[in-house]
N, C-alpha and C positions, 0 to 999 in steps of 0.2 A: 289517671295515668296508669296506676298497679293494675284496675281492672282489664285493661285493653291486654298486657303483659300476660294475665291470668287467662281469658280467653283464648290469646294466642296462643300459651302454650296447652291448653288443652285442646285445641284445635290441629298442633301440630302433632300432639300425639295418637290424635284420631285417623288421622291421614297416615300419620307412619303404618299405626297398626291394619291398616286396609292396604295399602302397598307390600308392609310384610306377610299379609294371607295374601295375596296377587301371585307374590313374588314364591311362596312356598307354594300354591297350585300350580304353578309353573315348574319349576326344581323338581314336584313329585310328580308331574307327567316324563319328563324327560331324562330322572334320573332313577337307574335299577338299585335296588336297595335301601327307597328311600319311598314311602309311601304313606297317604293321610287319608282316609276316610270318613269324609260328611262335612260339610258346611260349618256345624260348630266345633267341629277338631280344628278345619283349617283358623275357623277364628279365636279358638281355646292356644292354638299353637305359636298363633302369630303375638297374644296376651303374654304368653308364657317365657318365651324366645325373646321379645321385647323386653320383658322384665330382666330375665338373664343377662343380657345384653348391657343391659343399664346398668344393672350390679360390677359384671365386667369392669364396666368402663370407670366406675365411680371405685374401684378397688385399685387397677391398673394405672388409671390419672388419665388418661388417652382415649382416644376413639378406637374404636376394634372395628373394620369392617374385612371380608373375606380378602379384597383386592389391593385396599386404601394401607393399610397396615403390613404388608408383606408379607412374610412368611408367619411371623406371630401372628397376625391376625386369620390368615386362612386357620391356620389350626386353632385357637379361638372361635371360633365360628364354627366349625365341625365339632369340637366338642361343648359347645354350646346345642347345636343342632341334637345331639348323641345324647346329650341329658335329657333335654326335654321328652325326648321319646317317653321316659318313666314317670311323665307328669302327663302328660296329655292323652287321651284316649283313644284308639283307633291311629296311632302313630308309630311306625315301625319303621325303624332305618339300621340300616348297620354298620360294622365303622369303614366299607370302602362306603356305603352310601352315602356315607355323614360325610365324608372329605368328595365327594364326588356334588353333592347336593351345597356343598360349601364352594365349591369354584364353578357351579350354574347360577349360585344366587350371586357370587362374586362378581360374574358377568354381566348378570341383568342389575346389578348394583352402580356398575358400570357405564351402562347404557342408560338406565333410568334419572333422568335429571333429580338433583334431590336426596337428602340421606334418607333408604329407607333401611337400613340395618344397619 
């Protein structure tokens, strides 16, 4: 029975992190001052941002997502976004980008069935 649980959740975390690079090549096409270059940025970023994210949430007691948590959460989310830039490589945003690139992914968070942030 633990095995099935232990799967699950690594399975659930594979899928977040692939919806979270989806979700971040989406945000840095569409949003100016917020930009990833190469495949393994997008999925260094999505590693990195997930981790953040998690810390977040396990500090906070809640879920942080851009739209799901209101106004804390959007700014959570951009300065989550805003960090990661100095962790990951070929990642430049700046701080309208990062609150701009936080209410694109807030949107497709929105629309996308599923927590992926």
């Amino acid at each position: 029975m633990e095995h099935n649980k232990v799967e699950s959740g690594a399975m659930s975390w594979i899928i977040r992190l692939v919806m979270v690079a989806v979700i971040l090549a989406i945000a840095s096409f569409f949003t100016p001052g917020f930009s990833i270059n190469g495949l393994w940025s997008f999925l260094i970023a999505a590693v990195v941002i997930t981790v953040l994210d998690y810390l977040v949430e396990r500090m906070m007691g809640d879920e942080i997502s851009p739209l799901g948590r209101g106004l804390k959460g959007f700014v959570i989310s951009a300065i989550i976004i805003y960090v990661a830039q100095f962790i990951v490589p070929n990642m430049r945003v700046s701080m309208i980008g990062a609150l701009l690139a936080a209410l694109v992914i807030g949107i497709i968070d929105a629309v996308i069935p599923g927590k992926s942030f």
